[in-house]
C-alpha positions, 0 to 999 in steps of 0.5 A: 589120151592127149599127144604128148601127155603125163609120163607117169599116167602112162606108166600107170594105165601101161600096167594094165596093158591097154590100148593107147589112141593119141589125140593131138593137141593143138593151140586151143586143146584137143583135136576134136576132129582127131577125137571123133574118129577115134571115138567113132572108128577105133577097133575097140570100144573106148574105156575112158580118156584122160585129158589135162586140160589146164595148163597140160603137163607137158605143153603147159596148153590150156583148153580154150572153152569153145574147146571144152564145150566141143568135147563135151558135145562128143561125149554126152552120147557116149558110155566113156569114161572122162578123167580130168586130171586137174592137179594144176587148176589154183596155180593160174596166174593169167585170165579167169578160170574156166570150166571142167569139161564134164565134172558135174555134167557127165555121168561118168566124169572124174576129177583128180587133184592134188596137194602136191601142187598146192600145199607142198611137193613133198605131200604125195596125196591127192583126190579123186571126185565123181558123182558116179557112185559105182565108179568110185567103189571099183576105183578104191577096190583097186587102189586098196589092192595096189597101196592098201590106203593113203598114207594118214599121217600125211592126211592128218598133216594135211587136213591140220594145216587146211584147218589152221592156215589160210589156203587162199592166201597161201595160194596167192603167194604160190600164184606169184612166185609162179608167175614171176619165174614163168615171165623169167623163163619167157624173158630168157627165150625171148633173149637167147633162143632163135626165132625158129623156136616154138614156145608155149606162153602158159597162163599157170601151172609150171610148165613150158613147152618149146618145138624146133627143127634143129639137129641134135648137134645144134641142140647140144651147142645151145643147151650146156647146162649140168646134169642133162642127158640127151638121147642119140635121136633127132630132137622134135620138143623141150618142155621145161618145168619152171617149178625151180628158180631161174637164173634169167641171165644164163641160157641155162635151164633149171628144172625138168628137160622132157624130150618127145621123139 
C-alpha cells in the first residue's frame, strides 16, 4: 500500500493481521521502482495492493499517466490482486480525467467507489466492481460474515434519488464548491505559511497535504486553532480535509488535521 495512505483501510486489513510493505509516493504516484522490489523481493508472496490513485487520501496526489501505465507493466505478470480505491474520481475540478490503471485490463482488478462522496456524507454506502467473478463471491462471503448486508433502506434512498435527480448536474455543482474552498485553502498558505512549507495543489478530491521541517514548538505557535491536539513528537506533514468551509482570512484551518510520524 501507498506511504502515507487511508487510515481506516489500515485498520481494516490490520484485522487480518497482514503484513504491511509501504511504497512511497511521489509527485507523480507511486514509486515504481520501490514497487518492483517489493513485488520482486518480499519474504511473502504479495496478495493484493491497494492504491488511491485520484486525488489520494491523505496527499490529495493524483497519478500521473505515464505512472499508471508503468504499474500496469509491473502487474499484468503477476497473480496480485489490484484494489483501486476510487471514492473520489467525480470530484475533479482541474484537467481531463485519466484511466483506472487496471480496471477493465487486469484480470484481478477491483474498483471501489462510494456515494458518500458524491451523493451525500451521510449515506455510508459504497461499491465494489470486478470482472473476477471468483473474486467477488469470497468478497461477499466475508462482507456478509462482518455486516450480514448493506443497510437497504439507505439503497432505496439512494437508488430513488439516482432515478428522480440529475446526477451530473448535482455533481457540477459538488465540483464548484469543492473548488472554490480548495483555491481558499491555497490562498491562505500562499498568504501565511513560510516558504519552507511543501504543499500538495490537488486537482479534485478534498484533500491537501503539507511537509515542513519545524520543530513541534514552531508548529504550535502557527496552528492555534480550536479542537486540535498534537502528539509530543516532532512533526514530519499535515493533511487538511478542506471538505468544510474555510474562512481564507484567519490562519486557522477548518476541517480534518492528519499527522505522519
Amino acid at each position: 500500500m501507498e506511504k502515507p495512505t487511508y487510515l481506516a483501510a489500515i485498520q481494516v486489513f490490520s484485522i487480518h493481521q497482514p503484513n504491511f510493505y509501504s511504497i512511497a509516493l511521489t509527485g507523480e504516484g507511486l514509486d515504481v521502482a520501490q514497487l518492483k522490489d517489493v513485488l520482486d523481493h518480499a519474504a511473502d508472496p504479495i496478495k493484493f495492493l491497494y492504491l488511491i490513485p485520484n486525488f489520494q487520501n491523505p496527499t490529495g496526489l493524483t497519478y500521473s499517466r505515464e505512472n499508471r501505465v508503468q504499474i500496469y507493466e509491473l502487474l499484468k505478470d503477476q497473480d496480485v490482486v489490484l484494489i483501486e480505491d476510487d471514492p473520489y474520481g467525480e470530484l475533479r475540478f482541474e484537467g481531463e480525467p485519466l484511466s483506472y490503471i487496471g480496471a477493465g485490463r487486469l484480470a484481478n482488478s477491483v474498483l471501489l467507489g462510494s456515494f458518500s462522496k458524491t451523493v451525500t456524507p451521510r449515506m455510508r454506502t459504497g461499491f465494489m466492481i470486478s470482472e473476477n467473478t471468483e473474486l467477488l463471491r469470497y468478497f461477499t462471503m466475508a462482507k456478509e460474515s462482518s455486516d450480514l448486508h448493506t443497510n437497504i433502506f439507505s439503497q432505496y434512498l439512494i437508488w430513488d434519488y439516482l432515478t428522480n435527480n440529475s446526477f451530473e448536474e448535482h455533481i457540477a455543482k459538488i465540483r464548484e464548491l469543492y473548488q472554490k474552498q480548495a483555491q481558499a485553502m491555497m490562498d491562505v498558505i500562499a498568504q501565511y505559511f513560510p516558504d519552507n512549507i511543501q504543499y500538495t495543489k490537488p486537482k479534485g478530491g478534498i484533500f491537501n497535504f503539507r511537509s515542513f521541517s519545524v520543530g513541534l514548538h514552531c508548529v504550535k505557535k502557527r496552528l492555534t486553532a480550536p479542537k486540535i491536539s498534537f502528539d509530543h513528537k516532532q512533526v514530519e506533514t499535515i493533511c487538511t480535509n478542506f471538505l468544510r468551509s474555510l474562512d481564507a482570512t484567519k490562519l486557522s484551518i477548518a476541517g480534518h488535521l492528519y499527522f505522519v510520524l
